[in-house]
N, C-alpha and C positions, 0 to 999 in steps of 0.2 A: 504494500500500500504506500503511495505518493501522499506525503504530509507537505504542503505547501502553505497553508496558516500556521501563526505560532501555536505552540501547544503551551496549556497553562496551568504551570504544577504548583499546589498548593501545599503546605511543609516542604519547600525544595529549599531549606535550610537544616532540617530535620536530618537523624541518622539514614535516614533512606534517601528523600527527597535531593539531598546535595551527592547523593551515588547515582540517583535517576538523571540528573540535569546533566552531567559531564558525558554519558551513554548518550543523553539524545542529541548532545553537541554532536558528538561524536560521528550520529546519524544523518547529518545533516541537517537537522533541526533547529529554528529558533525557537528560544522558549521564555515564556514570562511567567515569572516567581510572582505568585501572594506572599505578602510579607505584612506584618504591623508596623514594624519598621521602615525605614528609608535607606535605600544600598544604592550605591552607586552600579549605574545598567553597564555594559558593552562587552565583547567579543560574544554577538549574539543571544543575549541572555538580559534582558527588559525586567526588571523589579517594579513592581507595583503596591500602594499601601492598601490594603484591605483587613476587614476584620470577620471572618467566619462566623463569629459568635454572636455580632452584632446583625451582618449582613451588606456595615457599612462599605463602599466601594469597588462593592463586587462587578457592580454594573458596567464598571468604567474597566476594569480588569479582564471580565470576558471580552469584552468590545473584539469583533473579530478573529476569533479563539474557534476552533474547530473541534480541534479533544483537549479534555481536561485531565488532568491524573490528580485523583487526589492520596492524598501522602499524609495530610497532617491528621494528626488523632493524638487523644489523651486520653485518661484513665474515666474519664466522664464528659458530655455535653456533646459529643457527637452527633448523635440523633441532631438535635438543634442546629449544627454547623453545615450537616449534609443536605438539613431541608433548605437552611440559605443558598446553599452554594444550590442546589437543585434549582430553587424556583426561579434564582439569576441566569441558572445556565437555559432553562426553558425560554424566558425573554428574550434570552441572547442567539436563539438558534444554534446553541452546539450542537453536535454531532456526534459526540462518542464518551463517556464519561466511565473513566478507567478507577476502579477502588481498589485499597487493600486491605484487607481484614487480617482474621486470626483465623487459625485450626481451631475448631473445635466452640466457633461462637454459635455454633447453631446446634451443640450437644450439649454445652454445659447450663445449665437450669440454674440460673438467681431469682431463687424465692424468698430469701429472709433478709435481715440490715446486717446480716452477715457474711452471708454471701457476698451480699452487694460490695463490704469492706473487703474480702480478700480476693473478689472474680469477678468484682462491676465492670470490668473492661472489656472482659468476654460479654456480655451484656451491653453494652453500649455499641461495641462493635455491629453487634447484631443488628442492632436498634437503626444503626448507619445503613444496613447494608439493605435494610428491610425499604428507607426510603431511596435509596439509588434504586431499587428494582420495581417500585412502583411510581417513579419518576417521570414515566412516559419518555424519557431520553434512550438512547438505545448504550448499553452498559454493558460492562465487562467486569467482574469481581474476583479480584485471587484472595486467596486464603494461605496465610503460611505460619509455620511454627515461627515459636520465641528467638528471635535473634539474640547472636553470642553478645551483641553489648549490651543487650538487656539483662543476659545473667550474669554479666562481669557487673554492673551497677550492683545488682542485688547481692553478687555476693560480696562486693567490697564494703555495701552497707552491713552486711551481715559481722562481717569480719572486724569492726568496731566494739564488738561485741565480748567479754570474752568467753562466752558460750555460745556458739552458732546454733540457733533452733533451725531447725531441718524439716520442711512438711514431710512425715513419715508415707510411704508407700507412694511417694509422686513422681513419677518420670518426665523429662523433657526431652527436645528432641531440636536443638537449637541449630540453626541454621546461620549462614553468613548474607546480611543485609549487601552486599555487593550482588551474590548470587540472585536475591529477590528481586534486586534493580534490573540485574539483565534482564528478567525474565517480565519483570513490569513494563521496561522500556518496548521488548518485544510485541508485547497485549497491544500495549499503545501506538503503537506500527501498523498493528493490524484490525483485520475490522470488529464490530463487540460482538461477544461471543456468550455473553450470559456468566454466570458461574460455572469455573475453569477450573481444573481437578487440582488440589492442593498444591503447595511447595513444602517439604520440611527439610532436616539437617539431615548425613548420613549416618548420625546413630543416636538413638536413642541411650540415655544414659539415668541413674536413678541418679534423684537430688544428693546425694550424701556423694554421691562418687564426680559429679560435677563442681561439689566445692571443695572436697580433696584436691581435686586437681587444680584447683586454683589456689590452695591454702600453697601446696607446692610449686608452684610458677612463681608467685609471689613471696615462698622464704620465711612463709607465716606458720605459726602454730596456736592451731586453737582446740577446744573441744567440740565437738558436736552431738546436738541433743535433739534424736528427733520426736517431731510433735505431732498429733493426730490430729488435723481441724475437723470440725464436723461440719456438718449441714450437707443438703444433697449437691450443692455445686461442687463440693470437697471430694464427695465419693465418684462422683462424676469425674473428676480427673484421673482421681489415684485407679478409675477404671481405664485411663489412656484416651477419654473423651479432647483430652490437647495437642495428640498425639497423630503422625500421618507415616506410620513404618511403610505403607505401600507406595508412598510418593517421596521416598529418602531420595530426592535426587539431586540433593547440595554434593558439596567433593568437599570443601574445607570444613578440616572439623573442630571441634571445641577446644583441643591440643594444639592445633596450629594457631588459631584464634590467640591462645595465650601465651604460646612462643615470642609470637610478633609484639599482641600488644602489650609486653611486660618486658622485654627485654631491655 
């Protein structure tokens, strides 16, 4: 597919978002960033100020915009930022409106305020994905596991600590945000395709053996104490509802990951 208008990535300052924008450079593509900020534009790459959450500026930011990717997401408010950027991109006449979500937002159940506190993200994702697909825009959604710098945060926070509590019986299966970029950049290349079969890492690893490995990259020694959350989005996990072992088709793994970034 021939992309001849800018494309317009929203978080393309985010961990993904600025791995997505240098690929589409790459591609021949111009591309214009949502930002709340002000960045100075050039070697084909347009910043724009908007604010998802508000709605503000969005109008002037599609202006001319054919496919959108969006990229930016938080642990909450999404629903809200997807129906802005949605009912902008309707008035604006896009064309193609590229999401990324999570593995496992459409299995993991937040029914309590506790859930919500440890898995609202799974949840909110959903929430996102549910309005891009009833959007009337034509969409394309990928779905991928936890990226390795999501659980080097968590485990560096953890690691403050001097007992690391461990969700007991939880496996991840982390992947490298580069690899998701290719494969986003590629969606966004081509034409929308609906909800597109997962992305994860290629291994699955249990919590307590993902932050060994990192206690040892890092030179650290700590205890480890694991913990059994409850509530059904809890048991939902620890059943591998986060989990995409049929779609392992990352190559760098959570060892490399922390070669690089600790060295």
């Amino acid at each position: 597919m021939t992309v001849t208008s800018p494309l317009l990535i929203t978080g393309g300052t985010g961990t993904l978002g600025r791995l997505v924008v240098p690929r589409l450079r790459d591609a021949g593509c111009n591309v214009r960033i949502l930002s709340r900020r002000s960045h100075e534009s050039g070697d084909g790459i347009e910043f724009m100020i908007g604010d998802l959450a508000t709605g503000e500026g969005l109008e002037a930011a599609l202006d001319g915009i054919g496919t959108i990717v969006h990229c930016a997401g938080s642990s909450k408010g999404d629903e809200g930022k997807a129906r802005n950027l949605v009912r902008a991109a309707s008035r604006s006449g896009a064309r193609h409106l590229v999401y990324i979500s999570v593995v496992g937002a459409d299995r993991i159940p937040v029914v309590s305020g506790l859930d919500r506190t440890m898995f609202g993200y799974f949840a909110s994702k959903r929430a996102a994905e549910n309005v891009v697909a009833d959007s009337g825009l034509p969409w394309t959604t990928l779905r991928a596991t936890q990226f390795h710098d999501l659980m080097l945060t968590v485990a560096q926070q953890l690691a403050k600590l001097p007992v690391m509590p461990v969700p007991a019986g939880v496996r991840y299966q982390p992947i490298d945000a580069g690899e998701v970029a290719a494969r986003l950049v590629e969606l966004s290349l081509g034409k929308p395709s609906g909800l597109v079969p997962d992305i994860g890492g290629p291994r699955v690893y249990e919590s307590t053996e993902l932050l060994r490995s990192y206690l040892r990259a890092s030179h650290r020694h700590r205890l480890l104490m694991p913990v059994r959350l409850p509530g059904q989005a809890a048991r939902a996990v620890r059943a591998g509802a986060n989990l995409a072992p049929e779609q392992a088709v990352g190559h760098r793994t959570w060892e490399d990951f922390l070669a690089e970034r600790l060295r």
